[in-house]
C-alpha positions in Angstrom: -33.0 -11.3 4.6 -36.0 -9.0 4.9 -37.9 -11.5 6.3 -35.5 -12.1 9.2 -34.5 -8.5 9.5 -38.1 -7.7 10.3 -38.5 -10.7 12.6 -35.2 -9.6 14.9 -36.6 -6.2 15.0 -39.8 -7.8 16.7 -37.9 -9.7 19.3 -35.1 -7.4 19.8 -37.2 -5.3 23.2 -38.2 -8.5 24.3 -36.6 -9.3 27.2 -36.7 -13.2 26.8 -34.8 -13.1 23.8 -32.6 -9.5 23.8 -29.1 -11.1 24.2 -30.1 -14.2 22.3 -31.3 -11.7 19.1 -28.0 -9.7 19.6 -26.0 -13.2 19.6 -28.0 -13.9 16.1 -27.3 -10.4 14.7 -23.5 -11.0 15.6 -23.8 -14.6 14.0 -24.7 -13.0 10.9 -22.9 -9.8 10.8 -19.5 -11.1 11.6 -19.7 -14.9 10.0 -18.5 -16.6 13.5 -19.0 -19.9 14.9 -22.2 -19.9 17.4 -19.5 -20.8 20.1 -17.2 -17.9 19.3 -19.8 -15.9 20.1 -21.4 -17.9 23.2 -18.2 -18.1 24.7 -17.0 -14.5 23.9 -16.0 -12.5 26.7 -15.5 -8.6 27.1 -11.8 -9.0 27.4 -11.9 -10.3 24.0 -13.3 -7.2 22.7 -11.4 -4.5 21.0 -13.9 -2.4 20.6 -11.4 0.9 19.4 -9.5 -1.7 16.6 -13.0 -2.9 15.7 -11.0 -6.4 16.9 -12.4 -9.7 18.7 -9.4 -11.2 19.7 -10.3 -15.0 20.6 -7.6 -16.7 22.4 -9.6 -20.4 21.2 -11.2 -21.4 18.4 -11.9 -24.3 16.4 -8.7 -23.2 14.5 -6.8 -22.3 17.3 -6.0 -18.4 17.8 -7.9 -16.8 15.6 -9.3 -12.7 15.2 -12.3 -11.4 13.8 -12.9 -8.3 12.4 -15.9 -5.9 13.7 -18.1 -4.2 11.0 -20.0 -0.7 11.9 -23.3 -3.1 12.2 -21.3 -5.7 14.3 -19.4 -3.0 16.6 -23.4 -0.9 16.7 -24.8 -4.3 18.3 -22.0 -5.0 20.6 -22.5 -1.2 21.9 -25.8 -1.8 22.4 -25.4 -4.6 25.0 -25.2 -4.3 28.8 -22.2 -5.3 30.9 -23.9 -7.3 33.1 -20.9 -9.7 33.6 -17.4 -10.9 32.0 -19.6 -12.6 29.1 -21.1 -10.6 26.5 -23.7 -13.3 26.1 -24.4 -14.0 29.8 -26.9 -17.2 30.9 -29.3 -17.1 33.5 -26.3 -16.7 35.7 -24.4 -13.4 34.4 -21.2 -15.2 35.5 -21.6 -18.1 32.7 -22.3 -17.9 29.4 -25.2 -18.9 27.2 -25.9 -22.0 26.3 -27.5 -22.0 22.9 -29.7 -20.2 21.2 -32.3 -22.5 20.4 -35.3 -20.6 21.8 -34.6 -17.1 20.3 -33.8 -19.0 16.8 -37.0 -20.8 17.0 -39.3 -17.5 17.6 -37.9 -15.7 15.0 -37.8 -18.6 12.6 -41.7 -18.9 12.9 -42.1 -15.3 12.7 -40.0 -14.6 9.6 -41.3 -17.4 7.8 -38.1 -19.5 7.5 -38.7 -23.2 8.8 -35.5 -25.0 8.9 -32.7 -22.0 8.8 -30.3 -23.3 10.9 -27.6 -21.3 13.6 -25.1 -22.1 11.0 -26.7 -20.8 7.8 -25.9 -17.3 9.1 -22.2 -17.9 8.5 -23.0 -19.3 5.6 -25.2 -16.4 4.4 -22.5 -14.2 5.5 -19.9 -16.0 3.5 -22.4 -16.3 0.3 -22.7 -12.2 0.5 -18.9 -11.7 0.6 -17.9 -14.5 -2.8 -21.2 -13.0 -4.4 -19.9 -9.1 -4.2 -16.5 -10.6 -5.8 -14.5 -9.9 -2.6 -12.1 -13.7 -3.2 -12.3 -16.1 -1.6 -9.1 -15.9 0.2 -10.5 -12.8 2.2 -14.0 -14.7 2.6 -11.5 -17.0 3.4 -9.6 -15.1 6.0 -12.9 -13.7 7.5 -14.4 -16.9 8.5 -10.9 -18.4 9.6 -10.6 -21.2 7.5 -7.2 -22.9 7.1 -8.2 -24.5 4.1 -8.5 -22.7 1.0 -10.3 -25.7 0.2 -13.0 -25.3 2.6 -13.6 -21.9 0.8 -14.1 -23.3 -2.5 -17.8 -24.4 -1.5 -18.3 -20.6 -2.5 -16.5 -20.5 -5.7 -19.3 -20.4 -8.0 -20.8 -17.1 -6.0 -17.3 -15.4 -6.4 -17.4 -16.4 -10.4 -20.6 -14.4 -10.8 -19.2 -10.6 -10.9 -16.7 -11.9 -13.7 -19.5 -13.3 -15.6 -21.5 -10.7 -15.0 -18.6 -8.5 -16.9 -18.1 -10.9 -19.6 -22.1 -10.4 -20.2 -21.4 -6.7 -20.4 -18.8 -6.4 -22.5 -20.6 -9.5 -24.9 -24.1 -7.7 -25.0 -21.9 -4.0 -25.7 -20.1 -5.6 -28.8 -23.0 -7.8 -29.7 -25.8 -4.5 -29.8 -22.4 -2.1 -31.4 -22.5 -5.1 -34.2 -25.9 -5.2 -34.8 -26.1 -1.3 -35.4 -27.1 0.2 -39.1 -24.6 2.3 -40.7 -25.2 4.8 -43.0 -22.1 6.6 -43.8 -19.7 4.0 -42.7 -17.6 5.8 -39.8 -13.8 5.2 -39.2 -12.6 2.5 -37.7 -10.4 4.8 -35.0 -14.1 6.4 -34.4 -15.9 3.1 -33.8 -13.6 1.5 -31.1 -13.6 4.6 -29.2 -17.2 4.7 -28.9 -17.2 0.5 -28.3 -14.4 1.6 -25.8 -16.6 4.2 -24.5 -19.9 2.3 -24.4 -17.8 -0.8 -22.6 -16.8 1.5 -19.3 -20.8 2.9 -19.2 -21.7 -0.4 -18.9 -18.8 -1.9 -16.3 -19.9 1.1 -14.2 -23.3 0.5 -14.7 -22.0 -3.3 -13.2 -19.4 -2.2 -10.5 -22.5 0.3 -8.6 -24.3 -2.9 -8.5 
């Protein structure tokens, strides 16, 4: 992610790529199709509900929502036409994003990332933080919960990261010397205690 942060910062004044690097930022800031955001037009954009309101998709109707990083890019872009990502002609839209992709591939390092790893990487991020997948789900418009379930073992790890908490709390409580042999009422509070140090340790991660 650094990597490719730092290469779309070094493209992003140039004017051969500017609306192709802001298509790529919205590609990964929002988890949309490339053509959902080719094809998007101004009308679709609710920029005061933080709303794009496609009236197409590959599922039909469908809505995404608009992060401050999403919404910050879209501001950022001028109306040149009804298509936020114009073409050579401001009247059509763009028709891929092969070239910008390609230049910033090179210059981040990254031989082989493809347009649609971005909604994957945005997908990854959301099961990863332990958001469910029905909302990673509901984000990237799939019908299927199944389709989701490619991300299931990302949206396991903040549980197992809690079991490992409260395992290595007990484990290292266990493994303690006692001299004077406190009360059992005074040892769970203190294993109680240490437990919520350490999910809140956990939780700010």
């Amino acid at each position: 992610m650094a990597r490719l942060g730092e290469a779309l910062r070094r493209f992003e004044n140039d004017r051969r790529f500017r609306e192709g690097i802001a298509a790529l930022r919205l590609l990964l800031f929002t988890g949309a199709r490339l053509r959902e955001i080719l094809h998007l037009r101004w009308e679709h954009v609710d920029m005061e509900r933080g709303l794009l309101l496609l009236p197409d998709s590959k599922t039909g109707k469908k809505t995404i929502f608009l992060n401050a990083p999403a919404l910050a890019v879209l501001r950022s872009l001028e109306r040149v036409g009804e298509c936020v990502i114009p073409g050579a002609d401001p009247s059509l839209p763009r028709a891929d994003l092969k070239k910008p992709l390609a230049a910033v591939t090179e210059a981040a390092t990254l031989p082989g990332l493809r347009i649609h790893d971005l909604r994957h990487s945005f997908a990854s991020v959301g099961a990863g933080a332990g958001l469910g997948l029905p909302i990673v789900g509901k984000l990237l418009g799939h019908m299927q919960a199944s389709t989701t379930n490619r991300y299931a073992h990302l949206d396991a790890d903040p549980v197992r990261r809690a079991a490992d908490t409260i395992g290595e709390t007990i484990a290292a409580e266990l493994n303690k010397s006692c001299d004077r042999g406190p009360s059992l009422k005074s040892d769970a509070n203190h294993l109680s205690i240490q437990v919520r140090r350490r999910a809140e340790v956990v939780g700010e991660e």
